[in-house]
C-alpha positions as CSV (number, residue, x, y, z in Angstrom):
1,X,-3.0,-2.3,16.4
2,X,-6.8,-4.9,10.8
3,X,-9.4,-7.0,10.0
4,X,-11.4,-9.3,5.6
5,X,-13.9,-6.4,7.6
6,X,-12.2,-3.1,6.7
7,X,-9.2,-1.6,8.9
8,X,-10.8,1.7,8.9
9,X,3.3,3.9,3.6
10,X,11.1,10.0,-2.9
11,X,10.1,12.7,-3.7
12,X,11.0,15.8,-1.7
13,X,11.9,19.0,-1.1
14,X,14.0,19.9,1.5
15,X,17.3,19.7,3.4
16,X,16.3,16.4,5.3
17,X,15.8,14.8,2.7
18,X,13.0,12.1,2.4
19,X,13.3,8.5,5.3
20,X,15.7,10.9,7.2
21,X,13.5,11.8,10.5
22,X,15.1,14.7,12.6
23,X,13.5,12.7,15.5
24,X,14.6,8.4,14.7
25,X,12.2,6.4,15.6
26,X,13.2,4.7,19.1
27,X,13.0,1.4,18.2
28,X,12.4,-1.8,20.3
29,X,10.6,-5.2,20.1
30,X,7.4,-4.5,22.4
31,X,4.6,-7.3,22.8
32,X,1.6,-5.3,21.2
33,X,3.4,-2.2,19.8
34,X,3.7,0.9,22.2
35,X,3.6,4.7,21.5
36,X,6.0,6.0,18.9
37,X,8.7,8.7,20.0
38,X,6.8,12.0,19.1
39,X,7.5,12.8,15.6
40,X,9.7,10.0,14.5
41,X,7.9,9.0,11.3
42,X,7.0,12.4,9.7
43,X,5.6,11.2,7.1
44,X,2.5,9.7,8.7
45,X,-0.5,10.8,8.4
46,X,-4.2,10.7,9.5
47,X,-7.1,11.2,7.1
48,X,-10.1,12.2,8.9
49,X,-13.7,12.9,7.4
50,X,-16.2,15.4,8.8
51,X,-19.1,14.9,10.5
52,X,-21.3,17.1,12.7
53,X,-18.9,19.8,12.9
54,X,-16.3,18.0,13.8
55,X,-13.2,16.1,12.1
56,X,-12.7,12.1,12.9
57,X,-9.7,9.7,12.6
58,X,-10.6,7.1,9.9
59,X,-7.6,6.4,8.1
60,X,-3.5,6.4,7.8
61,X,-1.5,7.8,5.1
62,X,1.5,8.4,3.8
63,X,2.8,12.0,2.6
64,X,5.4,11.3,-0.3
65,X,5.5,14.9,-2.2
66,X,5.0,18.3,-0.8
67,X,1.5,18.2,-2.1
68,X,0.4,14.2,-2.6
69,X,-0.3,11.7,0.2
70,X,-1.1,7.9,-0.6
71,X,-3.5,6.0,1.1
72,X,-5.5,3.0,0.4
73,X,-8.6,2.8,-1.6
74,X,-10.9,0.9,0.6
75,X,-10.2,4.3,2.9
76,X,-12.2,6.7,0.2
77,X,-16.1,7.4,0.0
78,X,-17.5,9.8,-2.7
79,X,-20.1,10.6,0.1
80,X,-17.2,11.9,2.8
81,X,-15.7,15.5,3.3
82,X,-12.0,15.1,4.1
83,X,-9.2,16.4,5.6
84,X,-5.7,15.5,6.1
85,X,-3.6,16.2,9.2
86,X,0.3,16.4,9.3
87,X,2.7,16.7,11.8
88,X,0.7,14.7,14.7
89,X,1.5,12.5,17.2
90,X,-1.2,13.3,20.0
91,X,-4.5,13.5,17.6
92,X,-6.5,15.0,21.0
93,X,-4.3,17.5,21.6
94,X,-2.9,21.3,20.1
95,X,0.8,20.6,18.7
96,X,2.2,23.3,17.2
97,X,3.5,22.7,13.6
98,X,0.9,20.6,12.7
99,X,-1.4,21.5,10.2
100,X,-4.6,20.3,8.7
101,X,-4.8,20.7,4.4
102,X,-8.0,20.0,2.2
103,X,-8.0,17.8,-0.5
104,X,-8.1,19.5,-4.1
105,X,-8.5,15.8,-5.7
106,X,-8.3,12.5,-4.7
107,X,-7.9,9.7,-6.9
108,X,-8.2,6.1,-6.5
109,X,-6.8,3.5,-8.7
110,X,-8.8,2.3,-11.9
111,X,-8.3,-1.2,-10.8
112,X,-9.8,-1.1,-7.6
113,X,-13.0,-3.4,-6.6
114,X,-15.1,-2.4,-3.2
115,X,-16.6,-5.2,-3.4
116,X,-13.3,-7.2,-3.3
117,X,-10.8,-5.8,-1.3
118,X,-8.6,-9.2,-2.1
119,X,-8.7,-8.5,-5.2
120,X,-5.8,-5.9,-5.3
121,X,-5.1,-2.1,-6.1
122,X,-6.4,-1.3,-3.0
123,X,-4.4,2.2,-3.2
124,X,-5.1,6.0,-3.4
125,X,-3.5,9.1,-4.3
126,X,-5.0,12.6,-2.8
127,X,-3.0,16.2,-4.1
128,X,-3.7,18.3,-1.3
129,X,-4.7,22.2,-2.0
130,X,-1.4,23.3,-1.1
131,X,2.1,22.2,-0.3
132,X,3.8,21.7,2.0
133,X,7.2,22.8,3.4
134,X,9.9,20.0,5.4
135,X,10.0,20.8,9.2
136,X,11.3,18.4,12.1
137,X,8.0,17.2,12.2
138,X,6.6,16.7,8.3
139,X,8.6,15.1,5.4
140,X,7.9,12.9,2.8
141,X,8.8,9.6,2.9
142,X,10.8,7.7,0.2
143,X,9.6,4.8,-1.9
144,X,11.3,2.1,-2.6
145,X,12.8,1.2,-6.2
146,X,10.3,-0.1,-8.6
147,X,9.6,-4.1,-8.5
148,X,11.6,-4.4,-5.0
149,X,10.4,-7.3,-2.7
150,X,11.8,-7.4,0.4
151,X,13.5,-10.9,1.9
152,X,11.7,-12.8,4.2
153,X,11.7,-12.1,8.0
154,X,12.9,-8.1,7.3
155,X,12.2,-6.2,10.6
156,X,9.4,-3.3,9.3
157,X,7.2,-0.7,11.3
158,X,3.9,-0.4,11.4
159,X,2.3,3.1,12.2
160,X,-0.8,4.2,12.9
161,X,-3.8,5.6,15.5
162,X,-5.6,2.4,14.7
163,X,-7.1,0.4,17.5
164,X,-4.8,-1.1,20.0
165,X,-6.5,-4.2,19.8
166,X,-9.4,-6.4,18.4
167,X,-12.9,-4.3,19.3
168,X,-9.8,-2.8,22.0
169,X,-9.6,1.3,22.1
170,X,-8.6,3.7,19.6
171,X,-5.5,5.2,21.3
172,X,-4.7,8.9,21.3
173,X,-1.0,8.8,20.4
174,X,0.4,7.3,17.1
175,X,1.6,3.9,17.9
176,X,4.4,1.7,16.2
177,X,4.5,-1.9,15.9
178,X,7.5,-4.3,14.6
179,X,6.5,-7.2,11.8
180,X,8.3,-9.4,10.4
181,X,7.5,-9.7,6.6
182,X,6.7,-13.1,5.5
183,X,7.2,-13.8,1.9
184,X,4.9,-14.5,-1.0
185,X,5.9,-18.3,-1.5
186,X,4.7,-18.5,2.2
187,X,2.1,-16.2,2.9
188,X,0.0,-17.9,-0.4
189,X,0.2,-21.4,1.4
190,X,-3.1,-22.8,2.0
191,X,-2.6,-22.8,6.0
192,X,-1.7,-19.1,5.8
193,X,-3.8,-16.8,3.0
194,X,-3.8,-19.2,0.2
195,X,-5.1,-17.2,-3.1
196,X,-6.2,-14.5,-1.1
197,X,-3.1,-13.0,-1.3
198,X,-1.7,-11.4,-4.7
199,X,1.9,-10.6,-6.5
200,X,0.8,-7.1,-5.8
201,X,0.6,-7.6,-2.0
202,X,3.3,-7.7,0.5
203,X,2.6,-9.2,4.1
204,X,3.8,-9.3,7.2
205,X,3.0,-10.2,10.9
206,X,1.1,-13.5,11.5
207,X,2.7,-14.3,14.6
208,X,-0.5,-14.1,16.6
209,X,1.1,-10.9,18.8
210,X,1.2,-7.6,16.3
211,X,-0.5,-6.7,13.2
212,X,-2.4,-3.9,12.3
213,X,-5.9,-3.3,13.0
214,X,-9.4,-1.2,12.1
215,X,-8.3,2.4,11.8
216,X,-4.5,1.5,10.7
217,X,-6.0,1.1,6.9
218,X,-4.2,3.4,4.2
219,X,-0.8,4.0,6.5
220,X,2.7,2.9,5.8
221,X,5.0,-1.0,6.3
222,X,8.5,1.1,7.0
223,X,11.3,-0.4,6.3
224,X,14.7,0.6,6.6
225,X,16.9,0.6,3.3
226,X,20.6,-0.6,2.7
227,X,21.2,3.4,2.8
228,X,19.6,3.8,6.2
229,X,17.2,5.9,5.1
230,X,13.7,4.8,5.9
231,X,11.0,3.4,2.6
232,X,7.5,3.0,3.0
233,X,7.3,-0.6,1.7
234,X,3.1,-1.1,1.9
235,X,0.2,0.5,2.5
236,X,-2.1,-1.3,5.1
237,X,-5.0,-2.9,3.0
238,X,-6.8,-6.2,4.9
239,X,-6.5,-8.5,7.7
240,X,-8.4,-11.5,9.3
241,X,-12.1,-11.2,10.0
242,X,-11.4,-13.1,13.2
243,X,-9.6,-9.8,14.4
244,X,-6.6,-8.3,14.7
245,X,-3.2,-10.3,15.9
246,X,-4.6,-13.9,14.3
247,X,-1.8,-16.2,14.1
248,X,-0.9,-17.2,9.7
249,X,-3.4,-14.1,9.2
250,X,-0.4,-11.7,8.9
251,X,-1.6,-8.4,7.7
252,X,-2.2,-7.5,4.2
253,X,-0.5,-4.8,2.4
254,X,-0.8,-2.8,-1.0
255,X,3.1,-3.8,-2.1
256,X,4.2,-0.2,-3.4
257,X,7.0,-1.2,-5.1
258,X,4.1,-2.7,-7.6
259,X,3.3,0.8,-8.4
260,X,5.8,2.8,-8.9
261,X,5.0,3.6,-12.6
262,X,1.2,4.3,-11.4
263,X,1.9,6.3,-8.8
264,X,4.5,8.6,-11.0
265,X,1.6,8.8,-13.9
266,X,-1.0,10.0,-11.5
267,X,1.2,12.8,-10.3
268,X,2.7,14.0,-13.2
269,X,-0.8,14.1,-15.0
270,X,-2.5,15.9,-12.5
């Protein structure tokens, strides 16, 4: 479905609880990724900007409170108007029960280079005007416990509307993609990312078949945990400028169990 060129995951209210979709996801081991059953990862979301009139996909994101979302850094411009949909599957046509909400603030973290998306903290936080209530189709997703790292060759899902392949077509319906995640020890080798990748950064993929790609950036790695429930282990950040799907390029992501304590400060500050 990224690529070092930009590819442009609890807390809850509710009786479902957070990672407990009213629709599961159906899941199977597709070449490519394929479309996600409608719904089955309510937590997903799609941060689009404005622009003649009209609102475009540029970005994934993650809702984890009635009224925050987390994205990735690299996915914010001071110069953009946004808005963030919930509730989609089909972003081309009418679903009822999805809503589109304004941001009332969106911060990025202080760490954060643009000019070095290796460099880490690649990781956002926007409150959203107004909260929002758990249906069937919107619910926060949990996050895992501080300072987990998952084991190497754990099954996760990829989500997202980005493009299906490299310079391939942005598709229509939210697509899902299983990766394997590849640990630290491995991923830092000099054949795979070498330095590249940091402590703070979890990655998966590299198999030369599914990653994610340009317009995936800012969504969630979900994983299931030992309790069943589903936790948004990442948050896509990078990939190979040779393109999407590059064999030992797995994809990139902002490890969220790194920041935990950041993410909780943000929130409860503003």
């Amino acid at each position: 479905m990224i690529g070092i060129l930009f590819v442009t995951l609890t807390l809850t209210a509710g009786a479902l609880g957070c990672g407990n979709p009213a629709y599961p996801p159906l899941l199977t081991r597709v070449v490519g990724g394929e479309d996600a059953r409608p719904f089955s990862w309510p937590w997903q979301v799609s941060l689009t900007y404005n622009y003649n009139d009209g609102w475009y996909h540029t970005c994934g994101g993650t809702l984890i409170a009635p009224n925050w979302v987390m994205t990735a850094a690299h996915c914010i411009s001071s110069s953009l108007t946004y808005m963030v949909f919930l509730g989609k599957f089909n972003l081309v046509a009418y679903e009822e029960g999805a809503i589109g909400i304004s941001p009332q603030k969106i911060i990025v973290h202080e760490g954060w280079n643009p000019s070095d998306v290796a460099g880490g903290n690649d990781i956002a936080l926007i409150k959203l005007s107004q909260s929002v209530g758990t249906t069937n189709q919107i619910q926060p997703a949990c996050l895992p416990p501080a300072n987990s790292i998952l084991a190497s060759n754990t099954v996760c899902y990829v989500t997202g509307w980005g493009r299906l392949r490299t310079n391939g077509p942005l598709p229509e319906k939210l697509q899902q993609g299983p990766l394997l995640i590849v640990d630290h020890a491995t991923c830092s080798q000099s054949s795979w990312w070498g330095s590249v990748v940091k402590t703070s950064m979890v990655c998966a993929g590299g198999d030369g078949v599914i990653s994610s790609c340009n317009g995936d950036s800012g969504g969630p790695l979900n994983c299931r945990g030992a309790n069943g429930r589903w936790e948004v282990h990442g948050v896509v950040s990078f990939g190979s400028a040779l393109g999407c799907n590059y064999y030992r390029k797995p994809s990139v992501f902002t490890r969220v169990s790194a920041f935990n304590d950041w993410i909780a400060r943000v929130m409860a500050n503003n």
